[in-house]
C-alpha positions as CSV (number, residue, x, y, z in Angstrom):
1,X,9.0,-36.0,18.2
2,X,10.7,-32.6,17.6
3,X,9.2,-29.5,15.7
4,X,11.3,-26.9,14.4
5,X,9.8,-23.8,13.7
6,X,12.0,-21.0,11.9
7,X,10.0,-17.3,12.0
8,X,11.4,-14.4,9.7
9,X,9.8,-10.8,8.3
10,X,10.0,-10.1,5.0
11,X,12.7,-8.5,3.5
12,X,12.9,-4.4,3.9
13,X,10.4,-2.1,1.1
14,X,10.3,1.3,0.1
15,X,7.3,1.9,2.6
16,X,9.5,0.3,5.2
17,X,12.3,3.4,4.1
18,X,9.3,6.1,4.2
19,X,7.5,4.9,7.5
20,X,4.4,4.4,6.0
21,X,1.6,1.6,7.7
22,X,1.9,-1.2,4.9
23,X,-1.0,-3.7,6.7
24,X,-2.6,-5.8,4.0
25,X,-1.5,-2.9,1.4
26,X,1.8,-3.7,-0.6
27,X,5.4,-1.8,-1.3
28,X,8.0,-3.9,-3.0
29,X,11.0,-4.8,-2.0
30,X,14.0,-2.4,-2.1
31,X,17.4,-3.4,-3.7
32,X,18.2,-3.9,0.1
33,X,15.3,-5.8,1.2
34,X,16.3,-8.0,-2.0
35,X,19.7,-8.8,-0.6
36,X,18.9,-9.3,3.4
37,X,16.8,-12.5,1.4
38,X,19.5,-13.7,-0.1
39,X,22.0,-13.5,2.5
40,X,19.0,-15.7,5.1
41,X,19.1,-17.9,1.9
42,X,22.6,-18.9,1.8
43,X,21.8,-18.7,6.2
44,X,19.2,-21.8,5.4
45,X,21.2,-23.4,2.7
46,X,22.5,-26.1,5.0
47,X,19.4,-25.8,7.2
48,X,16.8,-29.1,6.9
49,X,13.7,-26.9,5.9
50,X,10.4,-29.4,5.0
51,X,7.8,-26.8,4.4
52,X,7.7,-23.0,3.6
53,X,4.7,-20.8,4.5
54,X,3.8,-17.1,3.5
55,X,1.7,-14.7,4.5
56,X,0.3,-14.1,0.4
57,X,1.6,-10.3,1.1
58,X,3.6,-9.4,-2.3
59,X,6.6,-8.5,0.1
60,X,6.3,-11.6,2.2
61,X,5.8,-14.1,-1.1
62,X,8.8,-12.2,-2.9
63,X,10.6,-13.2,0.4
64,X,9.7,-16.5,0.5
65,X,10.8,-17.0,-2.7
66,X,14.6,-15.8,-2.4
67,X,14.6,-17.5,0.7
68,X,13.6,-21.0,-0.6
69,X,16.9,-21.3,-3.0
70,X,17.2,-24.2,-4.4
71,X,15.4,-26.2,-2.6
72,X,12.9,-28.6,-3.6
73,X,9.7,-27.3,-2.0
74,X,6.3,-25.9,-2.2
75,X,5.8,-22.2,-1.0
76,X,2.1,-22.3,1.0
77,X,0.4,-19.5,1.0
78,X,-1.9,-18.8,4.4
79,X,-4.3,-15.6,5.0
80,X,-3.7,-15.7,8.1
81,X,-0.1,-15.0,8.5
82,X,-0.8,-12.0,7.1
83,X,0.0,-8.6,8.9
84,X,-2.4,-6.7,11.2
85,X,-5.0,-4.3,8.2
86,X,-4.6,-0.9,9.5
87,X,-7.7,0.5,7.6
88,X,-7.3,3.7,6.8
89,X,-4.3,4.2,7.8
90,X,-2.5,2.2,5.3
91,X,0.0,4.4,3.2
92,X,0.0,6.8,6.2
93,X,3.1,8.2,7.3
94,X,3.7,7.4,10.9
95,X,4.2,10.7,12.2
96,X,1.1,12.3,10.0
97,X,-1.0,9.5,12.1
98,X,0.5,10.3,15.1
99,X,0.0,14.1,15.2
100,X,-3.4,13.7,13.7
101,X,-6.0,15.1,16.1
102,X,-8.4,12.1,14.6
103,X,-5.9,9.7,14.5
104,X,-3.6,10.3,17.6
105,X,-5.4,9.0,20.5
106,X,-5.9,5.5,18.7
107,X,-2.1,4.8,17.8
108,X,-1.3,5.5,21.2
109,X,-4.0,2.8,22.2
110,X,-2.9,0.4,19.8
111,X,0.7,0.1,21.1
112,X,0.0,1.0,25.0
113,X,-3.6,0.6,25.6
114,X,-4.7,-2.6,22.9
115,X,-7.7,-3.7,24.4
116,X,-9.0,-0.1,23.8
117,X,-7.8,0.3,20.3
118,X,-10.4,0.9,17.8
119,X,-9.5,1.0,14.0
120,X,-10.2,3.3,11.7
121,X,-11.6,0.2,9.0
122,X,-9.1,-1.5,9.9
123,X,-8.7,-4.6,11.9
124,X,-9.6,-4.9,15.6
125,X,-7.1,-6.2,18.1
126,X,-8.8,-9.3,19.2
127,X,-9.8,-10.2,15.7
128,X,-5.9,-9.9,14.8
129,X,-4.9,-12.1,17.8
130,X,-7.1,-15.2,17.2
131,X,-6.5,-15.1,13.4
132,X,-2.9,-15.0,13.8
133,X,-2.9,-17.5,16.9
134,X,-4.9,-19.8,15.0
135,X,-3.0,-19.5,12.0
136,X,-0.1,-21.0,14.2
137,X,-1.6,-24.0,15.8
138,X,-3.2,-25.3,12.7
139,X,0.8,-24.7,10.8
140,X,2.2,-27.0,14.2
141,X,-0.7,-29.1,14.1
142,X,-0.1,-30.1,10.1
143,X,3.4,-30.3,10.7
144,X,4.2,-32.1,13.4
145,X,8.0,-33.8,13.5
146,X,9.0,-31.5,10.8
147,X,11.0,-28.5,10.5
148,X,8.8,-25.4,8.8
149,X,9.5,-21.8,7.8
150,X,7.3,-18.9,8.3
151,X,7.7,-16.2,6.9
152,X,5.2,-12.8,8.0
153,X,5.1,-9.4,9.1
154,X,5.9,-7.1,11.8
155,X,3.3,-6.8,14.0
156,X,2.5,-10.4,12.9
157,X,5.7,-11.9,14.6
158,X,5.6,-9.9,17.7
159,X,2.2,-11.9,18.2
160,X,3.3,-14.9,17.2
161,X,6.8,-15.3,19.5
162,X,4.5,-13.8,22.3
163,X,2.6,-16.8,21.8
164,X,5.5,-18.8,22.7
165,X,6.6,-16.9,24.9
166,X,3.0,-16.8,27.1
167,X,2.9,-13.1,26.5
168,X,-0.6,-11.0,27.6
169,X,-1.4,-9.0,24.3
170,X,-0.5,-5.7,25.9
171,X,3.3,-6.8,26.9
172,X,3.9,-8.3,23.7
173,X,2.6,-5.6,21.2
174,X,5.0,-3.0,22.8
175,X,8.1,-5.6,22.4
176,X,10.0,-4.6,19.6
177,X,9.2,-5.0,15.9
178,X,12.2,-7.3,14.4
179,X,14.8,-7.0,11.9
180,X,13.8,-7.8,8.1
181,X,14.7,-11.5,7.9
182,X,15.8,-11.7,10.7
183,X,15.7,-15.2,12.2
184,X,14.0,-16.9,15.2
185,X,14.2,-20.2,16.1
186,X,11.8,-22.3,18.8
187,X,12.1,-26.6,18.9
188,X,8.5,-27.8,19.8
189,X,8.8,-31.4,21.7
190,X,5.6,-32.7,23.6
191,X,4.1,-29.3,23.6
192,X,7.0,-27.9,25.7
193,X,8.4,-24.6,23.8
194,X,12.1,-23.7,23.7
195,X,13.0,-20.5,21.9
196,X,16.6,-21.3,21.0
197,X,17.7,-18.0,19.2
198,X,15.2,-14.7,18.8
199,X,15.6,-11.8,16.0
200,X,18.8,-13.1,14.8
201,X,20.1,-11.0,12.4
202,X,23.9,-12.5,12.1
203,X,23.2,-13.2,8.3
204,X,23.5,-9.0,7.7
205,X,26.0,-7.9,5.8
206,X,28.8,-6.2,7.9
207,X,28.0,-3.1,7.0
208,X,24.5,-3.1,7.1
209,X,22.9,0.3,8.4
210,X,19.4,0.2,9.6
211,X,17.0,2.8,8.2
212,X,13.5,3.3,8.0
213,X,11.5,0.2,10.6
């Protein structure tokens, strides 16, 4: 019995443009992040999809539902595909974080040293990892034979194909964060993973620019 499991981000938002720490905070979609959805849409039109799961993130939901089309199907909402809470840093311009003599040392920990990251009210590393792992088995678990779409965040998705992948938290929070809807793709048979395509992105338009992360 096969398991297909397709992971995306959601679609690109103005705090995406400005570089600002979204976390469990919200910024809406751009006109952009509107059309990288529809373009995976018409990607998954001919693509057997059974379920759709959300992180219940504005920008993921609004995701969600571009990307379900037409298609028959029930958009479920789970807390914990939700992205990594960033406390008070939420809102936060990257660089203002980064050259902050409070704030500094912990970004730097967060992405090179995890284990010694501690949030600002925010979410702690370990916390983030077994709510996100968990949130995984329990989707495979429910859905077994079936072919599902998740749809999350950033930091989220490096987590959760470093879970496939048998990634130690440190190596896979530096890995890259992925495209906006962009596409991965790992077949589940007999609890043997296979990732069979990773940060896709040949849906883009052909003259798609990257801006903003």
């Amino acid at each position: 019995m096969k398991t297909t499991i397709y992971l995306t981000r959601h679609g690109e938002t103005i705090w995406n443009l400005e570089k600002r720490l979204q976390g469990w905070n919200n910024s809406p979609l751009t006109k952009d992040g509107i059309e990288q959805a529809k373009n995976l849409s018409k990607r998954l039109e001919d693509i057997n999809i059974d379920v759709i799961y959300t992180s219940p993130s504005e920008r993921a939901f609004k995701t969600a539902e571009i990307l379900k089309g037409e298609k028959d199907l029930e958009i479920k909402l789970h807390e914990g595909l939700k992205e990594m809470g960033f406390g008070l840093w939420e809102g936060m311009i990257w660089e203002d974080i980064e050259n902050s003599e409070e704030y500094g040392k912990e970004l730097y920990n967060l992405y090179y040293n995890p284990k010694e990251y501690k949030p600002f009210e925010g979410e702690e590393i370990d916390i983030f990892e077994k709510r996100t792992k968990e949130a995984l088995e329990e989707i495979i678990k429910k859905n077994k034979g079936k072919d599902v779409l998740i749809i999350t965040h950033g930091i989220t998705l490096k987590l959760m194909v470093g879970y496939f992948e048998n990634l130690g938290i440190e190596e896979t929070i530096k890995g890259i964060v992925m495209g906006q809807t962009s596409l991965t793709k790992i077949t589940i048979e007999e609890d043997t993973y296979n990732i069979e395509f990773k940060n896709d992105t040949s849906h883009y338009q052909d003259d798609y620019i990257k801006k903003g992360w």
